[in-house]
C-alpha positions as CSV (number, residue, x, y, z in Angstrom):
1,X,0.0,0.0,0.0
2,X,1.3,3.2,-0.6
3,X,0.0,4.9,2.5
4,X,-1.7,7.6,0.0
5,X,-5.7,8.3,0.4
6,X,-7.7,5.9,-2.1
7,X,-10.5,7.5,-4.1
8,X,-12.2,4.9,-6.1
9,X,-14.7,6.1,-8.7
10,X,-17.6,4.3,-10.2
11,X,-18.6,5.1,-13.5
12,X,-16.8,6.2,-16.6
13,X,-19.4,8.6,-18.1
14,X,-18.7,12.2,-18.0
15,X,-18.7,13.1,-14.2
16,X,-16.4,10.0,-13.4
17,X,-14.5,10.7,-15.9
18,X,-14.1,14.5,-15.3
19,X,-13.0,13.5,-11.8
20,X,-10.7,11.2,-12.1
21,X,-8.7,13.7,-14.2
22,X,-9.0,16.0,-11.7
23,X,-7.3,13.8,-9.2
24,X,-4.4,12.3,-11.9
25,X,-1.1,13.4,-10.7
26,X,-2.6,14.5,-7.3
27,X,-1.3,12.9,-3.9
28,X,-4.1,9.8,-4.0
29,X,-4.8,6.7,-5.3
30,X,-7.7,6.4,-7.8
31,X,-9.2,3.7,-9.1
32,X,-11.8,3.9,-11.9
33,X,-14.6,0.9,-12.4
34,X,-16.6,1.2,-15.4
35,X,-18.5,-2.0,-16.6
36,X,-17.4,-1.3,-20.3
37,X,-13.4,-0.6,-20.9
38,X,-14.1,3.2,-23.2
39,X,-15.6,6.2,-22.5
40,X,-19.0,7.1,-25.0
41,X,-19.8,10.7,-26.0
42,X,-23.5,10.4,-25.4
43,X,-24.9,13.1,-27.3
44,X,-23.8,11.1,-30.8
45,X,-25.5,8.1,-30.1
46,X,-28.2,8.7,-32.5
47,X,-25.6,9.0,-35.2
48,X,-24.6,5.6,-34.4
49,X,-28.0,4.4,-34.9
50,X,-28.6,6.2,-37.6
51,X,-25.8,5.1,-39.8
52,X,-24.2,8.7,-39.7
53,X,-20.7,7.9,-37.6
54,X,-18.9,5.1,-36.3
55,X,-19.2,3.5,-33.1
56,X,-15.2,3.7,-32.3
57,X,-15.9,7.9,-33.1
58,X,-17.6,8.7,-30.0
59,X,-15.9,5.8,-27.8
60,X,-12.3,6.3,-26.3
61,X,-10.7,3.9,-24.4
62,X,-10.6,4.6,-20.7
63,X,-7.2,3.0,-20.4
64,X,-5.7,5.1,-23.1
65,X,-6.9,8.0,-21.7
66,X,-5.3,7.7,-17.6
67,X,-2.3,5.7,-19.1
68,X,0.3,8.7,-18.4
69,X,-1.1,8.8,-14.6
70,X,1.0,6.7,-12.3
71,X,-1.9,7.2,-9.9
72,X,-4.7,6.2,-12.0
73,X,-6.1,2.5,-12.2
74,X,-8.8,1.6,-14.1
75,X,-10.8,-1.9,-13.2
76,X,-13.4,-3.5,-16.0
77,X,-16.3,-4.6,-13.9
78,X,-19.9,-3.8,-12.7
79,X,-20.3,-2.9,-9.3
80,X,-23.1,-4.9,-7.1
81,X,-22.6,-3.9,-3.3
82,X,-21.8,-0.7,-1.2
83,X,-20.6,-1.3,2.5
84,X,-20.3,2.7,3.8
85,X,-19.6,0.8,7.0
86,X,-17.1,-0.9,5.9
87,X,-16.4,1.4,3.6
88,X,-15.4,-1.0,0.6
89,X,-17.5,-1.6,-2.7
90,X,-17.6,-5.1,-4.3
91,X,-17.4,-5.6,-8.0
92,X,-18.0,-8.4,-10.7
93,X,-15.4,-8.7,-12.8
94,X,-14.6,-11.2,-15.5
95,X,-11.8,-13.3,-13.0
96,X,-14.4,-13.6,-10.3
97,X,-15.5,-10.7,-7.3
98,X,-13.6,-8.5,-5.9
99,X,-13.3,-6.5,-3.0
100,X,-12.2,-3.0,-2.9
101,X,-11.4,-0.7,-0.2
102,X,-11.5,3.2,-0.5
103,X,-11.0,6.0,1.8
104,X,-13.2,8.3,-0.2
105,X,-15.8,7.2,-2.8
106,X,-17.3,8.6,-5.8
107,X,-20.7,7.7,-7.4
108,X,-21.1,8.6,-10.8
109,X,-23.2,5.8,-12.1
110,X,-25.4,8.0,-14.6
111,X,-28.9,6.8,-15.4
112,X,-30.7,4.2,-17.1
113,X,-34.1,4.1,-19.8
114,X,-37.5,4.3,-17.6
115,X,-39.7,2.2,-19.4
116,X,-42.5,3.8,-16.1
117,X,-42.7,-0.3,-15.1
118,X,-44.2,-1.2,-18.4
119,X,-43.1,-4.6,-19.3
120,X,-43.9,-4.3,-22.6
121,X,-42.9,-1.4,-23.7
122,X,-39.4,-2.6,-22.0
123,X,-39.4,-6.2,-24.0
124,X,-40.5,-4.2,-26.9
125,X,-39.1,-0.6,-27.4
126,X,-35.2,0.1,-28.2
127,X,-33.6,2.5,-25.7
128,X,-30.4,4.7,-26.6
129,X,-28.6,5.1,-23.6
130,X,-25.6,2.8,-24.2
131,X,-23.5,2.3,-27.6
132,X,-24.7,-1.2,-27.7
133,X,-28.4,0.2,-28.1
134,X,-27.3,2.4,-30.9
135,X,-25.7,-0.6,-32.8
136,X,-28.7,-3.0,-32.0
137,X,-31.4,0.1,-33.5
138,X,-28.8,0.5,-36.2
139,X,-28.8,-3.8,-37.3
140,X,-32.6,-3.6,-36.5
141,X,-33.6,-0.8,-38.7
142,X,-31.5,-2.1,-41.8
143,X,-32.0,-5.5,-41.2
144,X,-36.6,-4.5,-41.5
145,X,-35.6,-2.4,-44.7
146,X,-34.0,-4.7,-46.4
147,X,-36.9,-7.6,-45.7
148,X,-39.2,-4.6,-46.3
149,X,-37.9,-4.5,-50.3
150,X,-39.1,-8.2,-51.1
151,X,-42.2,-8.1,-49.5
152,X,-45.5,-7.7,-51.7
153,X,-47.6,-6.9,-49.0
154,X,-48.5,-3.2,-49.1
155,X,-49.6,-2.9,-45.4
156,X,-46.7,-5.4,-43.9
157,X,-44.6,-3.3,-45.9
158,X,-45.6,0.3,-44.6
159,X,-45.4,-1.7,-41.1
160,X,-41.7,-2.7,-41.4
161,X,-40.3,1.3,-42.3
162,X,-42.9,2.6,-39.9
163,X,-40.5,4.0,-37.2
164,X,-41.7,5.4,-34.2
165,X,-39.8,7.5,-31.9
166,X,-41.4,8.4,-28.2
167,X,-40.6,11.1,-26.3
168,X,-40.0,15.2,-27.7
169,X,-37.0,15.6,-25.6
170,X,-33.6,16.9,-27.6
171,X,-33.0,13.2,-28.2
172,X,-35.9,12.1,-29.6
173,X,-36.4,15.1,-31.7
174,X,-32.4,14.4,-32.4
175,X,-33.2,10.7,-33.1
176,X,-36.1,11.0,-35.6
177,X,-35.1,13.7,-37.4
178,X,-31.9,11.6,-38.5
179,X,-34.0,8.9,-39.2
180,X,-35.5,10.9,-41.8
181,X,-32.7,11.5,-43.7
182,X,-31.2,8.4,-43.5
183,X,-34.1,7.6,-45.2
184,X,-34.9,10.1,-47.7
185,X,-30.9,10.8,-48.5
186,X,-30.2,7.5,-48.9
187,X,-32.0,4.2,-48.3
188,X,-35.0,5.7,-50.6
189,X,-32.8,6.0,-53.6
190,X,-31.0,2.4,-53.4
191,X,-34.4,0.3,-52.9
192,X,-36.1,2.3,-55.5
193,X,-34.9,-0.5,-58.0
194,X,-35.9,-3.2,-56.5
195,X,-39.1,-1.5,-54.5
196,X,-40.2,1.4,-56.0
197,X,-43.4,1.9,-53.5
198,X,-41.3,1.4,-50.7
199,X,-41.5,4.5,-48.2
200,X,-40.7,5.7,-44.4
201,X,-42.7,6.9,-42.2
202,X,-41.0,8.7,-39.1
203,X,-43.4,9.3,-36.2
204,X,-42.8,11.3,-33.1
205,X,-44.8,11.0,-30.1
206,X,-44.8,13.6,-27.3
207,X,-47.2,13.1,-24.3
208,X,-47.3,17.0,-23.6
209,X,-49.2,19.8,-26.0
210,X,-45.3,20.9,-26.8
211,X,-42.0,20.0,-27.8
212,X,-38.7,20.6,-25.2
213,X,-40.3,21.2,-22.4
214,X,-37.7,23.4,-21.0
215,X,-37.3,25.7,-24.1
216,X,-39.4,28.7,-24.4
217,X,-42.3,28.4,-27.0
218,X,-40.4,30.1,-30.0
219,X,-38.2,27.4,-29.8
220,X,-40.2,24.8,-29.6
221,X,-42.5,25.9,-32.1
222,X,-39.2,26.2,-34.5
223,X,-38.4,22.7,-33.8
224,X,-41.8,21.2,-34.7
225,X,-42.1,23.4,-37.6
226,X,-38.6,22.3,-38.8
227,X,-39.2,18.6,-37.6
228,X,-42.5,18.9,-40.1
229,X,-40.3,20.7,-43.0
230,X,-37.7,17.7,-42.8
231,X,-40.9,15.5,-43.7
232,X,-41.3,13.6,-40.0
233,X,-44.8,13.6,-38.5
234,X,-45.1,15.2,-34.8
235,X,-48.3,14.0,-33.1
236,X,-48.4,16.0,-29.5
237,X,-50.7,15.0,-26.7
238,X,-50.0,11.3,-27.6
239,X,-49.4,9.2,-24.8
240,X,-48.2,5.2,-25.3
241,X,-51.2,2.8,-23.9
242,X,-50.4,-0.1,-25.4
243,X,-47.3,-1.7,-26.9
244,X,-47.2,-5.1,-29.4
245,X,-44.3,-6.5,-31.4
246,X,-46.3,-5.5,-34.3
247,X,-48.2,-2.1,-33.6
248,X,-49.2,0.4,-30.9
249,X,-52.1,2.2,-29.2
250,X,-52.5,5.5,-27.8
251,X,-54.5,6.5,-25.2
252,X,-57.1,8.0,-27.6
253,X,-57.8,4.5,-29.4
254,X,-55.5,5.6,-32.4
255,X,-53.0,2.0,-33.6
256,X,-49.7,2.9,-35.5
257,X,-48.2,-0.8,-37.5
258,X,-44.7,-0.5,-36.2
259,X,-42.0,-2.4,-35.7
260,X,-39.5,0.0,-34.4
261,X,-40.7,2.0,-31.2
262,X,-37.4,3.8,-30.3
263,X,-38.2,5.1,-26.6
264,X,-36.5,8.2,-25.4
265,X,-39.5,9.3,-23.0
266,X,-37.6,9.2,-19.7
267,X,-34.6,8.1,-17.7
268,X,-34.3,6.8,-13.9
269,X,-31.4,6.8,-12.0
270,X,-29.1,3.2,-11.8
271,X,-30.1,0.6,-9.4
272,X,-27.1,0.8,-7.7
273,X,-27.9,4.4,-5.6
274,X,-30.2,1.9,-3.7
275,X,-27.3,0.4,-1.8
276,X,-26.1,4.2,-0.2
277,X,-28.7,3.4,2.5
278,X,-30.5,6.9,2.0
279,X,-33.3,7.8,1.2
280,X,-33.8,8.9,-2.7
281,X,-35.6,11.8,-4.0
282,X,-37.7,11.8,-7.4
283,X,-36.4,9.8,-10.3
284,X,-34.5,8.0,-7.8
285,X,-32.0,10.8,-7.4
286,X,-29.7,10.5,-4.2
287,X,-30.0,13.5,-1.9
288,X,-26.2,15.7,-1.7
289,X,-25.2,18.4,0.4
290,X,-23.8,21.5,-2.2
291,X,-20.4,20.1,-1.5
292,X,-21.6,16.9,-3.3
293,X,-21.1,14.4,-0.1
294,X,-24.1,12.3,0.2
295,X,-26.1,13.5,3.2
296,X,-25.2,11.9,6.2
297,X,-22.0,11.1,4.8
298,X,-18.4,12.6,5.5
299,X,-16.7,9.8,2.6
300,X,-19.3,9.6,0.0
301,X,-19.8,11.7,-2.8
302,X,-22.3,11.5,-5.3
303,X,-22.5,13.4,-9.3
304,X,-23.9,13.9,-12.7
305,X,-27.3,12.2,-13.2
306,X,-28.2,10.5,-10.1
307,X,-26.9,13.4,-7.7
308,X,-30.0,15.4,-6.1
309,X,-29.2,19.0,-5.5
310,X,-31.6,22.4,-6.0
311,X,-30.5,25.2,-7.1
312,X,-31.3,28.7,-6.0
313,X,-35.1,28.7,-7.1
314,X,-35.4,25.0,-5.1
315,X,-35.4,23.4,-8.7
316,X,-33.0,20.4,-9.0
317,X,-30.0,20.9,-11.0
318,X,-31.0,19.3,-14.3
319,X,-29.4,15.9,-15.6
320,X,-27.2,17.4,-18.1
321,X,-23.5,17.1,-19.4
322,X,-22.4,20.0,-17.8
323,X,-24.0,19.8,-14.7
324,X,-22.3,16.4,-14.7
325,X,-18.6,17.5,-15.4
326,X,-18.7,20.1,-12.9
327,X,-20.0,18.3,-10.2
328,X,-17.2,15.5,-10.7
329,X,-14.7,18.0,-10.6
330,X,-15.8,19.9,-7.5
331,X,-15.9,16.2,-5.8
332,X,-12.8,15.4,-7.1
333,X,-11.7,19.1,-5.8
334,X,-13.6,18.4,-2.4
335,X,-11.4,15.2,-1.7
336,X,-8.5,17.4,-2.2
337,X,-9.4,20.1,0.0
338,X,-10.0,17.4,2.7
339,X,-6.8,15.5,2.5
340,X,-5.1,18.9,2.4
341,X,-6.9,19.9,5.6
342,X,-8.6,23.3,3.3
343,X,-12.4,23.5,3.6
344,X,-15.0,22.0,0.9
345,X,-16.3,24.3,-2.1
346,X,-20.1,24.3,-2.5
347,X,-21.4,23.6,-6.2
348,X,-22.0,26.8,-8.5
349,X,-23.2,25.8,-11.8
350,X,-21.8,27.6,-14.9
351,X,-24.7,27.2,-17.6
352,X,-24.0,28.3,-21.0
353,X,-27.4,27.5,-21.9
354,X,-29.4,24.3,-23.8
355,X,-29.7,23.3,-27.9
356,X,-30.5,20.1,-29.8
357,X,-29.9,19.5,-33.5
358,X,-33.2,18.5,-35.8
359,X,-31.1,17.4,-38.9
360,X,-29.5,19.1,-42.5
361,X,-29.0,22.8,-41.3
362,X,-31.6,22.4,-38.6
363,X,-31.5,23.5,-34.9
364,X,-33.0,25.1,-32.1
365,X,-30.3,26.7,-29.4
366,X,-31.1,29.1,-26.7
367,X,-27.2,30.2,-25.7
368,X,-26.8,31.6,-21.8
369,X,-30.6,31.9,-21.8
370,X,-30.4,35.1,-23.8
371,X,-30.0,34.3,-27.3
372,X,-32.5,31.8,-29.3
373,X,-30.9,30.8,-32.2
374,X,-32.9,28.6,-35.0
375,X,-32.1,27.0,-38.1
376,X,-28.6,27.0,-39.8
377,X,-26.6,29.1,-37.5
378,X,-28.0,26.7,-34.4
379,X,-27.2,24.0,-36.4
380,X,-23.1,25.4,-36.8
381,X,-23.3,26.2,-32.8
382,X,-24.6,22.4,-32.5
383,X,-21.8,21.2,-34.6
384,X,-18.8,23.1,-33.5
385,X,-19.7,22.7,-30.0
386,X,-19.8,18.9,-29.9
387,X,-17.0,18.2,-31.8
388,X,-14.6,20.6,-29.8
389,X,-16.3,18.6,-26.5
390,X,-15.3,15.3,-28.2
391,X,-12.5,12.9,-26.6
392,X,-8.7,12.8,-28.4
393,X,-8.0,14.2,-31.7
394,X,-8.2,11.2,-33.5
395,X,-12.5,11.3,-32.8
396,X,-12.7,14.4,-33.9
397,X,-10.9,14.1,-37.1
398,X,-13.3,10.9,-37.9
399,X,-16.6,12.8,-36.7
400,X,-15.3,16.0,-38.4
401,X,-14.4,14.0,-42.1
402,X,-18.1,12.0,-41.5
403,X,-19.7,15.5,-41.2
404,X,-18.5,16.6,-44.4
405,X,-18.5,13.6,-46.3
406,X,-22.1,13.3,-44.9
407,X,-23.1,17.3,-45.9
408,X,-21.4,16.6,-49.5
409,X,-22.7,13.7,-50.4
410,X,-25.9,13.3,-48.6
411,X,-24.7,9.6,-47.9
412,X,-24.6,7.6,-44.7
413,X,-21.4,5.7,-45.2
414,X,-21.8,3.1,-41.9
415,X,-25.1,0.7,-43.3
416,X,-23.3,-2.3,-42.0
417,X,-25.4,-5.3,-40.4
418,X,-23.0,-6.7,-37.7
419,X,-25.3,-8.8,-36.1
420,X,-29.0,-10.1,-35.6
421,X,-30.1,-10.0,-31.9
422,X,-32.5,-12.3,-30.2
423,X,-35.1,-9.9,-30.8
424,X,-34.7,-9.7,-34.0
425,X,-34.7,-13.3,-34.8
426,X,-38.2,-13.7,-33.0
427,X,-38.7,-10.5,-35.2
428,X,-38.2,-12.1,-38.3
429,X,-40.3,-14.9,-37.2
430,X,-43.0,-12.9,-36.7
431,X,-42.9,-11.0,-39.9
432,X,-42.5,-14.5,-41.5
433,X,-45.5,-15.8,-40.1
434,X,-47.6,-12.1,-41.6
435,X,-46.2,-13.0,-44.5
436,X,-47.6,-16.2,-45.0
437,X,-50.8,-15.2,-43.9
């Protein structure tokens, strides 16, 4: 043992990981436990899906990126128990468990989809929280368009490029407006041959009489209306009743023929926040001082997505990026300050303001909550913002090149099929069985 403090730090998203830097080269110990080995730029994961970048663009590999820290470990496994008592964390890991000790920890687990305890909209709907999802949504779409093209069914056809995307947040809007044009740039033109009454539909569903809730209406009226322009159908006031492999119903009795129901209606916090022993707020958000210690703890901190903490007006911070990063790096700062005997710092958000991306030269930004930006100059804030926020030089050369070759050519190089998922086999053997109907 070195005799140092040990930090250990779970979860490699982007308050873990904004931490851990923080405390490379510092006098501690750190050990980072993620259950995948890279780092994923979230906000891209639709691009993923949509045949637009990548994966290996928006993932970096955790271990290339703390390999110059003599104090930095990193550990490939998925966490399952927290002793505070004890004050050690046991992990899964692919040799077996294993028990690690800390002197301070720091939770950073992130969330997960909330399917709201709906089994079948869980068995059913494809989530986009992990780069996994966004490869599985990517084999699944592609996989239904090219069994759509050889189908002489006219309603089994419409059925299997129906797409449905739930939820008017900036990554559903995000999500379906890419589908769009992965249709309409590209997959119309090469199945024309071979299917010339082939077409997409691209549905968006949004429970609330609005889009982006926390936008002002300007906005969100300029994203429906540029959501509408790009050709996808916005259907507000539209809440999910029922959910088949093969269709769903809305509260108001209406059926959509789908078999793609991307869900981006809500997130929950990670199981794991249930084994800190305290009780959790809404969303199953864990309750923190401002300094970012758990309450009712003096070793525990807790960030990003799952961390509970109101701001000025008695809102709680939202689960963004942002909020996320600084609040590992005022933890990370906190543990400092202790070890070094100087007091805490209490969290002050620096907001530079919200935006989402629609598609081609479409955008909706609202910069320091001042300036509301639509259209193609939101669309160039989106873009240079999220490249400059992306990992290593070698990402943002790929993502960069992909953006060009993508503006150019109107093509969406990545159409590979890698795979075909459970779900998709009993998939097919569903569509089979239509077919032969």
């Amino acid at each position: 043992m070195s005799g140092k403090p040990r930090v250990v730090i779970v979860g490699g998203g982007f308050a873990g990981l904004y931490a851990a830097r923080t405390l490379a080269k510092a006098h501690v110990d750190v050990l980072l436990i993620d259950r995948n080995n890279f780092h994923t730029f979230t906000p891209l994961l639709y691009q993923v899906a949509t045949c637009a970048l990548d994966p290996s663009a928006i993932a970096y590999p955790l271990r290339t990126i703390f390999r110059k820290y003599d104090n930095l470990s990193f550990l490939m496994g998925s966490v399952i128990d927290i002793d505070t008592e004890q004050k050690h964390i046991v992990i899964e890991t692919q040799a077996g468990q294993l028990v690690e000790p800390y002197s301070y920890l720091i939770v950073a687990t992130g969330t997960v989809t909330n399917y709201f305890g709906q089994k079948a909209i869980e068995d059913h709907a494809f989530g986009l929280k992990e780069l996994d999802d966004a490869v599985i949504l990517r084999n699944h779409i592609l996989s239904l368009f090219e069994r759509a093209a050889w189908v002489n069914d006219t309603g089994l056809r419409d059925a299997l490029t129906t797409l449905v995307v739930v939820g008017g947040g900036p990554t559903g809007i995000e999500t379906s407006g890419a589908l769009y044009e992965l249709y309409n740039y590209v997959l119309k033109n090469e199945y024309s041959s071979v299917s010339p009454k082939m077409r997409a539909r691209v549905i968006l569903l949004e429970a609330m009489p609005h889009l982006l809730a926390p936008y002002p209406e300007r906005l969100r009226k300029a994203a429906k209306k540029q959501l509408e322009s790009l050709g996808v159908e916005v259907m507000l006031d539209a809440m999910v009743s029922e959910v088949h492999p093969d269709r769903i119903v809305l509260k108001d009795g209406r059926s959509i023929r789908t078999y793609t129901l991307v869900w981006s209606a809500g997130v929950k916090t990670s199981p794991l926040v249930e084994k800190l022993g305290v009780d959790l707020q809404k969303g199953g958000r864990v309750p923190v001082e401002p300094n970012m210690l758990v309450k009712g703890k003096d070793d525990v901190f807790v960030v990003g997505d799952i961390a509970y903490l109101q701001d000025d007006k008695g809102d709680p911070y939202p689960q963004l990026i942002p909020v996320a990063k600084q609040q590992g790096i005022l933890a990370a700062n906190n543990i400092l300050n202790t070890v070094a005997g100087r007091p805490m710092q209490t969290f002050s958000y620096s907001d530079r303001g919200i935006m989402a991306t629609i598609g081609r030269s479409r955008a909706v930004a609202w910069i320091f909550y001042r300036i509301q930006l639509t259209g193609f100059i939101a669309w160039l804030a989106w873009l240079f913002l999220h490249l400059v926020a992306l990992l290593g030089f070698r990402n943002r050369l790929s993502v960069f090149i992909s953006w060009v070759w993508n503006y150019l050519t109107y093509d969406r190089s990545v159409r590979l099929i890698l795979a075909t998922s459970e779900t998709d086999e009993a998939l097919t053997e569903k569509v089979v069985a239509e077919e032969t109907l």
